[in-house]
Each structure stands twice: as C-alpha cells, then as structure tokens.
N, C-alpha and C positions, 0 to 999 in steps of 0.2 A: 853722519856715517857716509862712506863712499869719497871716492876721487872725483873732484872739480874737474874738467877739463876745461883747458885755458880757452875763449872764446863760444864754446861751447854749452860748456857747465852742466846738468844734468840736465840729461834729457834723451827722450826714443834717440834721435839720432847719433848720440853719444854711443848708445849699448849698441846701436844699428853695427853703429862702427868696430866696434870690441869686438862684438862676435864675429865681423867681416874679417879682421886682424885674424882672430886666432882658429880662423876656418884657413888660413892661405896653404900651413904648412901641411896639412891633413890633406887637402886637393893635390898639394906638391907633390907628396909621397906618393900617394894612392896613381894619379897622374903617371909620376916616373913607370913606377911599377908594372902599371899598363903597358907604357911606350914600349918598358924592355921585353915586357912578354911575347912581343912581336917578332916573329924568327928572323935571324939576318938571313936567312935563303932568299926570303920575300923581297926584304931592302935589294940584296945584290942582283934578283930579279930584275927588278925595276929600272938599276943602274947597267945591268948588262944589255937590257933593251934601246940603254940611250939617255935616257929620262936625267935629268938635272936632279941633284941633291934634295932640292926646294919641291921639284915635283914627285918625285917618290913619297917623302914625308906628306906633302900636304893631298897626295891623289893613293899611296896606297897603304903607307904606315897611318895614319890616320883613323883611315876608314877600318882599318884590322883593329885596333884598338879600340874606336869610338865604345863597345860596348862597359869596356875598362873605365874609362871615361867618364860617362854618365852613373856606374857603378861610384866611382870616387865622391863627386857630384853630390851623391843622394847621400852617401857616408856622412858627408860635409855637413850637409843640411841634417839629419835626422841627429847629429850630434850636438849642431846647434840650439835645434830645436830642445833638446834635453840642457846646456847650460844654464846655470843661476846665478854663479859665483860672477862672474863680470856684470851680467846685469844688475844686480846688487847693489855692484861699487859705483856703478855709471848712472845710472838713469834715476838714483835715490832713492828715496823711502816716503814719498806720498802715499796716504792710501786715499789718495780722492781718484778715481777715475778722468784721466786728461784724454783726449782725444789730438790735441794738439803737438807734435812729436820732436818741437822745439821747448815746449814744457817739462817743467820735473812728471814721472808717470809713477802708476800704481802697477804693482807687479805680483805676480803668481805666487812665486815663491815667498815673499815677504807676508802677503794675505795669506798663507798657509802658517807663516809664523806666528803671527799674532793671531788668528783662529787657535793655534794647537797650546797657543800659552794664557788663553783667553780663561777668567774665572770662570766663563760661564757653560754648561757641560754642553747645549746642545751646538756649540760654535766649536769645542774640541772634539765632539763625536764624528763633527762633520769634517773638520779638516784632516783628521785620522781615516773620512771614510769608514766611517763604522754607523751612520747614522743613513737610513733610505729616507726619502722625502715623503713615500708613499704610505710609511711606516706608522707615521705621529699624525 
C-alpha cells in the first residue's frame, strides 16, 4: 500500500515532504490575502514620502500584514497537523515504531485502524476512545 518515491521510498521524510507540498498553496492564499488587506493609502504613503517599491513592501506593507501572516502560518500548520491521507500513502504501513526518519514509520492513523478493526474488544474500545485506562 502506498506510493514509493523514487530515491526516497517510504519514509518520515517522504510524508515530511507531502505535507510540505500540499501546505504551499494554503500559505499562498492565506499570505495573498493578508498582502491585499493592506490599504493602498498606506503603500501610496510610503511612495509619496520617497521610499523605493522594495522598501515600502519590505519596511511597511510587511510589517501591516505580518499578523496575516503568522495567522496563514498557523492555518498551515494546525491543518497539517490534522492530515492522514498523504501520510498513509508516503511513509507506509509499518506498525513497528522507527525512530529513524529515512525508515519506513508507524503511523497514528494506521494504529487507529487496526486497533478499531482489531478482534479484540478492549483494543477497539480504545481506538474508539470509549475505553478510560483508569476504568479496568
């Protein structure tokens, strides 16, 4: 199961990479959207004082938007943090714990599947979350 990548093959830094890819356009948009929120009074500000193109955007379109920015940033990230479907296809279906990140790895989502389809009831209680440790 899963896509080989050529030189690669599975492994952390295969998925590393996936979800690198399909974080670019989510920063892009989010990013844009920032950039344009920033009034062009501001910009024309900047250029009416003198300032070069270069230094508007990078001393005060920048710093108007940075909070956009770091908003996009965290978008990015708490969405990666929640994908499964690439890591899945990248990084394999070991369920040995690898520490090593050129290795095939064992994965969250996968260990939830095979818990939830496990014969046995207290491994699907628990991947369900329906089972407290405190409990039994």
């Amino acid at each position: 199961m899963g896509i080989k990548l050529p030189g690669i093959g599975f492994s952390g830094i295969a998925g590393s990479f996936a979800i690198g890819v399909l974080m670019i356009p989510v920063i892009m948009k989010a990013s844009e959207t920032a950039l344009r929120g920033v009034p062009s009074t501001i910009r024309e500000a900047g250029l009416a004082l003198g300032a070069r193109r270069g230094v508007v955007a990078r001393k005060v379109v920048i710093p108007t938007a940075l909070p956009g920015l770091i908003t996009a940033v965290l978008l990015a990230l708490s969405r990666a943090v929640g994908e499964t479907a690439p890591i899945l296809w990248v990084i394999g279906a070991s369920t040995m714990v690898e520490l090593n990140p050129k290795k095939e790895m064992a994965s969250m989502p996968l260990q939830i599947f095979q818990s939830a389809t496990s014969p046995y009831v207290a491994l699907r209680e628990e991947a369900w979350g329906s089972r407290c440790s405190w409990s039994s």
